[in-house]
C-alpha positions in Angstrom: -20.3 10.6 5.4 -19.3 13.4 7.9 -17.2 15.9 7.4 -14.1 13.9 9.5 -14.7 10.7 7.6 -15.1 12.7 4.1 -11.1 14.7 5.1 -10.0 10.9 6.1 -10.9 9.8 3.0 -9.6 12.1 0.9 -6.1 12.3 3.0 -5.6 8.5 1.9 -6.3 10.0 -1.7 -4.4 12.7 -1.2 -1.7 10.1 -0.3 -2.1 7.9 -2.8 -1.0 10.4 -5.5 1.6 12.5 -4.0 3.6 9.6 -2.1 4.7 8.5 -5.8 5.5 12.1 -7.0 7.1 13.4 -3.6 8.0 10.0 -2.4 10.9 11.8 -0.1 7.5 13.1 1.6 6.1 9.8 2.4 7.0 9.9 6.3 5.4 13.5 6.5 2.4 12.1 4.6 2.3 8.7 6.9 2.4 10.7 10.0 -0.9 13.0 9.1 -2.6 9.7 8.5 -1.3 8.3 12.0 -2.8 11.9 13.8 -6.3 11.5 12.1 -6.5 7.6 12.7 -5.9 8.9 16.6 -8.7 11.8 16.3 -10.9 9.7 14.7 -10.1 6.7 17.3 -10.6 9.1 20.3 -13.9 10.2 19.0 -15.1 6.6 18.0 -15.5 7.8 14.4 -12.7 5.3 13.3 -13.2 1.4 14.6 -10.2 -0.5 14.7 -11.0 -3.9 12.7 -7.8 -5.8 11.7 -7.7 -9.2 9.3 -4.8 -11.6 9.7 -3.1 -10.5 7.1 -3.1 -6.8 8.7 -1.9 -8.7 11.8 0.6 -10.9 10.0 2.4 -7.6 8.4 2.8 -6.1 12.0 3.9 -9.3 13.3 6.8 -8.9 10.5 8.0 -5.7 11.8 7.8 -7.5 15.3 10.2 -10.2 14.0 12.5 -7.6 12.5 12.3 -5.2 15.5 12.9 -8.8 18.3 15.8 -10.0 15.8 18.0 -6.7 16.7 17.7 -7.6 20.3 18.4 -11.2 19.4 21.3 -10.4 17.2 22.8 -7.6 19.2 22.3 -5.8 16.1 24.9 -2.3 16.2 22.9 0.9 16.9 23.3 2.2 13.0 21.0 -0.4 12.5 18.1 1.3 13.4 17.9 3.3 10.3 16.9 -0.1 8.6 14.5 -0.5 11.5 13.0 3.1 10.4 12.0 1.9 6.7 10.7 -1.2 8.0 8.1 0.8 10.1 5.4 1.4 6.9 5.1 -2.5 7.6 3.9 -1.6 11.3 2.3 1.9 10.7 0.7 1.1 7.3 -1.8 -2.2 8.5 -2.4 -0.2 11.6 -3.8 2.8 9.7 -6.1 0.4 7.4 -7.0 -1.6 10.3 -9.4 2.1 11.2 -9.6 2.8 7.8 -13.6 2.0 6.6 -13.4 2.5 2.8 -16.2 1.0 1.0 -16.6 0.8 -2.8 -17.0 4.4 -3.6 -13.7 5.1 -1.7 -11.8 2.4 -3.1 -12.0 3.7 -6.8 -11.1 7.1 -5.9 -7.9 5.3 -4.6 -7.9 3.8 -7.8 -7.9 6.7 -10.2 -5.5 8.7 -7.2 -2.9 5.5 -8.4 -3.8 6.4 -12.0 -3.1 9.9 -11.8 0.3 9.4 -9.7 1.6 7.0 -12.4 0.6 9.3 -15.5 2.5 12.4 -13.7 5.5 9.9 -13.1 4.8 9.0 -17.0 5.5 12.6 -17.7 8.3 13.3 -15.2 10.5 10.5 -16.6 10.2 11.3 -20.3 10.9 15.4 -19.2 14.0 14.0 -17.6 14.7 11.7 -20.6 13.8 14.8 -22.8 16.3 16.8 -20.7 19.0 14.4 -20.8 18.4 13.6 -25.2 19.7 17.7 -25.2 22.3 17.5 -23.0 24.2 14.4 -24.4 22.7 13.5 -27.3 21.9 9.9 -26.1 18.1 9.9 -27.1 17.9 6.1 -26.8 19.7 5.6 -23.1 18.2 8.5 -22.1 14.7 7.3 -22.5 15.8 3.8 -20.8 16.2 2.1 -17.1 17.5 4.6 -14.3 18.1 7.0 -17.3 14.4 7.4 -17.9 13.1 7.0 -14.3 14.6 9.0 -11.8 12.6 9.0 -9.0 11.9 5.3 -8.1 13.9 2.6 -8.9 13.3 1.0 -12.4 11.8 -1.8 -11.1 9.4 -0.2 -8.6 8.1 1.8 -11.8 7.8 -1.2 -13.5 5.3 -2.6 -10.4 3.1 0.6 -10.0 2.7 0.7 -13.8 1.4 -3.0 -14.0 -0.9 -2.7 -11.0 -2.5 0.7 -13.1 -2.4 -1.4 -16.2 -4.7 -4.0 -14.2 -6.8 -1.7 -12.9 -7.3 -0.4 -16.2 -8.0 -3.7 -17.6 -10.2 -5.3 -15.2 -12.7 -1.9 -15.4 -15.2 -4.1 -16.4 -18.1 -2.4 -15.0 -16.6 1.7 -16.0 -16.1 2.9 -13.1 -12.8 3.8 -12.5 -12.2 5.5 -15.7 -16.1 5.4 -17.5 -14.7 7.1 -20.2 -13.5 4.3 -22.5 -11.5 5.6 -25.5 -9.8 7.1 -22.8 -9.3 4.2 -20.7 -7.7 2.3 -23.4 -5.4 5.3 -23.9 -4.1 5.1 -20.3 -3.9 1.7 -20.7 -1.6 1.6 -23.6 0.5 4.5 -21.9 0.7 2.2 -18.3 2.1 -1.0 -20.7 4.4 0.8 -23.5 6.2 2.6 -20.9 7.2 -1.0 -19.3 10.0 -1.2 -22.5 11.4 1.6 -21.6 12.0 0.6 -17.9 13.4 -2.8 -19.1 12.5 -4.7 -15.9 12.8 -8.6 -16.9 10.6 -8.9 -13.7 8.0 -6.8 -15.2 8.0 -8.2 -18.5 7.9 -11.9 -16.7 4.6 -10.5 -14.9 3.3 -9.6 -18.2 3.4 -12.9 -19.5 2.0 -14.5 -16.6 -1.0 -11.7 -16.3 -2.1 -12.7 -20.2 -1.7 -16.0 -20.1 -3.6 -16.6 -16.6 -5.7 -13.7 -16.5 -8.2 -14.8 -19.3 -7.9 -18.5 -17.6 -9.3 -17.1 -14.7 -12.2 -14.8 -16.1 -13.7 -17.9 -18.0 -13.5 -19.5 -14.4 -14.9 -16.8 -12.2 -17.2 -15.6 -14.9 -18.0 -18.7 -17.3 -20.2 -18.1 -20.4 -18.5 -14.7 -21.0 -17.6 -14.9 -24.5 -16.7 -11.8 -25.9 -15.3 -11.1 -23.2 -13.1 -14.4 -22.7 -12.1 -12.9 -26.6 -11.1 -9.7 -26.2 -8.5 -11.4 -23.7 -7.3 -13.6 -25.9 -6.6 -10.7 -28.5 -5.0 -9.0 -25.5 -2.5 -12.1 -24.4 -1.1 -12.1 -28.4 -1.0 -8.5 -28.4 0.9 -9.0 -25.1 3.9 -11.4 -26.1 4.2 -10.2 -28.9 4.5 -6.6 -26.9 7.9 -8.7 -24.8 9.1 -10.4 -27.5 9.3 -7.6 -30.1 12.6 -5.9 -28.5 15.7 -7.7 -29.4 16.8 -6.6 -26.5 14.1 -7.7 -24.4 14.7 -11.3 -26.4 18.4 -11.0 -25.6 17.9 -10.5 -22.0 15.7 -13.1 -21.2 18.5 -15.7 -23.5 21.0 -13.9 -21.2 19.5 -14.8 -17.9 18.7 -18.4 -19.6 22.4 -18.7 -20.7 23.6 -17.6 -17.2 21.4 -20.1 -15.3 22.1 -22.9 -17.2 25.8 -22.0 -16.8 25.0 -21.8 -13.6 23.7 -25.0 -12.5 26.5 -26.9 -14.8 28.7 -26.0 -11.9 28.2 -23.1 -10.2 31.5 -23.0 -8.2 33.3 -22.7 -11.3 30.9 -20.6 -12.7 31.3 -17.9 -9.7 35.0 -17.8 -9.7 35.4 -17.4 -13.7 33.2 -14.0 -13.8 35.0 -11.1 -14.6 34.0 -7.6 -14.7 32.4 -5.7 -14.8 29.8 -7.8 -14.3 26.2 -8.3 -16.1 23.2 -7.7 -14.6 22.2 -11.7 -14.4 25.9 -12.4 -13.4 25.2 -10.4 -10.5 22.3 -11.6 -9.2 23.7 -15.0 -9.2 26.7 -14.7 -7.5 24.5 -12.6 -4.8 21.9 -15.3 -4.3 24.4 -17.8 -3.9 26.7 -16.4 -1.3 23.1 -15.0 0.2 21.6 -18.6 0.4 25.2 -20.1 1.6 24.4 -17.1 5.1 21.1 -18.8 5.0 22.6 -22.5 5.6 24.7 -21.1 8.3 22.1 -19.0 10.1 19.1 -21.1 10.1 18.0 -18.0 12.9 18.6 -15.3 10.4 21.6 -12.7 11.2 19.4 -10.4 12.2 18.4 -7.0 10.6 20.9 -4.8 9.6 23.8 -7.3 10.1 23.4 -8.9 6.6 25.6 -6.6 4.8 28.9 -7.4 6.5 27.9 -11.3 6.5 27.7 -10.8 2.3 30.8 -8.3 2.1 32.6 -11.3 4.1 32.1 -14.4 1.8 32.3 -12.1 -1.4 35.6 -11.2 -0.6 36.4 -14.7 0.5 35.4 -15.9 -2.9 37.4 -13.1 -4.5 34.6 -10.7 -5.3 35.7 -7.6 -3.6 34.9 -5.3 -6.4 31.3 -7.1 -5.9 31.7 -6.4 -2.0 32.4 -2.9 -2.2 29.0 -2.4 -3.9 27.5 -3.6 -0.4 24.2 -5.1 -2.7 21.1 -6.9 -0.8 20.7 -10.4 -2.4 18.2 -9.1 -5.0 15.4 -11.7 -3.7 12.8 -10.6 -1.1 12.7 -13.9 0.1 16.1 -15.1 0.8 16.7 -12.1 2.3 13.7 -12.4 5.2 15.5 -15.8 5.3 19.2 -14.2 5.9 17.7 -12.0 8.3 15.1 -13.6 10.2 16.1 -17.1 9.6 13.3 -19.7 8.9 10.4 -18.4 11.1 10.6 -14.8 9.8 10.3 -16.6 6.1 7.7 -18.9 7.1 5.7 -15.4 8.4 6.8 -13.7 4.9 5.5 -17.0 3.0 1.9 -17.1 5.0 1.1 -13.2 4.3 1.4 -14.3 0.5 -0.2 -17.3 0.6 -2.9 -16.1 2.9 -3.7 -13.1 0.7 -3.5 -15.3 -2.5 -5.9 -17.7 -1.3 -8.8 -15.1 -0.5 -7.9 -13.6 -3.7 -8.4 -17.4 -5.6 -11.8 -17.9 -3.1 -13.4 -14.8 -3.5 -12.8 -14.3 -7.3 -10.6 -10.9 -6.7 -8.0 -10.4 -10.0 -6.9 -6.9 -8.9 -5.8 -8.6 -5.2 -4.5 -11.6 -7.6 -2.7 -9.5 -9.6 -1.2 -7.4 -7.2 -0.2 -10.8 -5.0 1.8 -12.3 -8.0 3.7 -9.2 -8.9 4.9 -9.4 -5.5 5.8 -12.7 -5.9 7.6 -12.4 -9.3 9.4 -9.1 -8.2 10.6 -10.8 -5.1 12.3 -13.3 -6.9 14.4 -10.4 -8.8 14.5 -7.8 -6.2 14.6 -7.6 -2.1 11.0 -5.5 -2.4 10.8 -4.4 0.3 14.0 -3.1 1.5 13.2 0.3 -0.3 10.6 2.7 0.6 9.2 2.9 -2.5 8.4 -1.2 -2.5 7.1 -1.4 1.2 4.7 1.7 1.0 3.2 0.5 -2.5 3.3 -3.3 -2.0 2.1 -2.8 1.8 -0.6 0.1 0.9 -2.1 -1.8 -1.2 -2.1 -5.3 -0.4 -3.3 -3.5 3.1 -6.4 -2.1 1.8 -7.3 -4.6 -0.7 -7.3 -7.3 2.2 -10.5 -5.0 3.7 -12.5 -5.8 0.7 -14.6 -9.6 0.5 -16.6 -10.6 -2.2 -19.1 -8.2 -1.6 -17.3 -6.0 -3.0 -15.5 -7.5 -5.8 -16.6 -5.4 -8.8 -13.4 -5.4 -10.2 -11.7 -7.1 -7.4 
């Protein structure tokens, strides 16, 4: 490797790590990416090779970029155009980018390293906040405990480590072992203390279909197929041992089923302030209801007056004044871009699940379902910190075929 393609490389590590500690930095870091892929372009060091899924995830930022045009979106809209553009700048930077094994677990252990110095971080602010208050146990919980990215988004980058970790079959991401278990541990302890029911729900998928598909991919694999097994009781039990882990998940259930009795009633008898699960209920219904009335979408940046209007008109202007996204990825492409920006969403994930089912890639399959799952709880991508992890990653691990699947 020369010495351009050894300082590109080692800028994408570079990135890797300090995008989660500085994340505020992110654009800066973006941008020295974007100037060496040009160098390298102009000297035909770098190739640009895109994949439809690269493609597909530009195409996105096309749909949100036509839909302000279409909508007559206001100018202050634009700022909502400007975090969109990782989905646009990210792809294109991979599409040059020619990692090969060697480079992708140094992007590996760069992800380790960002989420152990985010480990620390949050339990020095928790630390902090125990002396200050005296409130040892909230401190070292939810928004309390992590500071710098949303709870959620903590919860995501700390399962994708905990995979990585996991599915180091062959050593070489972390060869030492005793010490890979002890990262492990760290990466899936640190989930209670974020309390993400997403994250915990992703959990519980992971150990139950995880060892499902290892004794598919890799059949006769018995110790192996064993160790998982351990690993999926060690897991539940891991969820179910907080009460109030138990008593969230028979909160949402409770809520739902509530819900679905009669949901009109159920929306106009909630009084605050609000749960968490009340919330997110009352948003995805008025959210869906947009989506009924705007097969096209609303276009981006317009969404928020369309909820503040039919909260209010359902007498939810406490809820209204919070000016909350509809806490699902998916209705809200739908709100915004209407059916064919969904239908682009829905073929990025199915595409990238489907190479990741035919060419035997758990990491790529991981990844793809807790995008799924957090979707369902959370509009992903309309923070930075989702759209530069989710689309980093899903990015590069789209390069990668089964070549080089060692722990793909």
């Amino acid at each position: 490797m020369d010495n351009f393609l050894k300082i590109y490389h080692r800028s994408f590590v570079l990135f890797s790590v300090l995008w989660l500690i500085f994340p505020k930095f992110s654009s800066l870091l973006i941008i020295w990416l974007c100037l060496l892929t040009i160098y390298g372009a102009i000297k035909k060091q770098l190739v640009f090779n895109p994949n439809i899924a690269l493609l597909a995830m530009m195409a996105l930022f096309g749909a949100y970029l036509l839909s302000l045009f279409v909508h007559g979106a206001p100018l202050s809209s634009l700022k909502f155009l400007e975090n969109k553009l990782s989905l646009l700048i990210l792809p294109l930077i991979i599409s040059f980018y020619p990692a090969k094994q060697k480079e992708l677990i140094h992007l590996f252990r760069a992800h380790l390293v960002g989420c152990l110095v985010l480990i620390s971080i949050a339990f020095y602010h928790s630390y902090e906040c125990s002396i200050a208050f005296g409130e040892s146990l909230r401190c070292f919980s939810t928004t309390s405990f992590s500071k710098i990215h949303h709870p959620s988004y903590f919860s995501a980058f700390l399962i994708f480590a905990s995979v990585l970790l996991i599915l180091d079959k062959s050593n070489k991401i972390v060869p030492n072992r005793p010490f890979r278990i002890i990262l492990f541990l760290a990466t899936l302890l640190v989930q209670w203390n974020l309390g993400s029911l997403a994250g915990f729900l992703i959990i519980i998928l992971l150990v139950l279909l995880l060892p499902f598909l290892i004794s598919v991919f890799d059949g006769g694999l018995k110790k192996l197929m064993l160790s998982y097994s351990i690993l999926s009781i060690i897991g539940i039990g891991f969820v179910f041992s907080s009460k109030e882990i138990k008593a969230d998940f028979s909160n949402a259930l409770s809520f739902v089923k509530k819900y679905y009795e009669n949901p009109e009633e159920f929306i106009r008898n909630r009084t605050y302030p609000l749960e968490g699960n009340e919330t997110r209920l009352i948003l995805w219904d008025v959210s869906t209801k947009i989506c009924l009335k705007h097969p096209l979408g609303v276009g981006l940046g317009n969404l928020d007056f369309h909820m503040q209007e039919e909260l209010e008109a359902i007498g939810h202007g406490q809820l209204a004044a919070k000016q909350n996204n509809p806490h699902n990825q998916f209705i809200q492409v739908t709100a915004e871009l209407g059916l064919i920006g969904l239908a682009l969403f829905v073929f990025i994930i199915i595409y990238l699940l489907g190479i990741a089912i035919k060419q035997k890639r758990l990491i790529l399959f991981s990844l793809v379902l807790s995008f799924i799952v957090f979707c369902l709880f959370e509009s992903m991508i309309q923070r930075q910190s989702g759209i530069i992890f989710f689309c980093f990653w899903l990015a590069v691990l789209s390069r990668f075929d089964e070549k080089n699947r060692f722990v793909l």
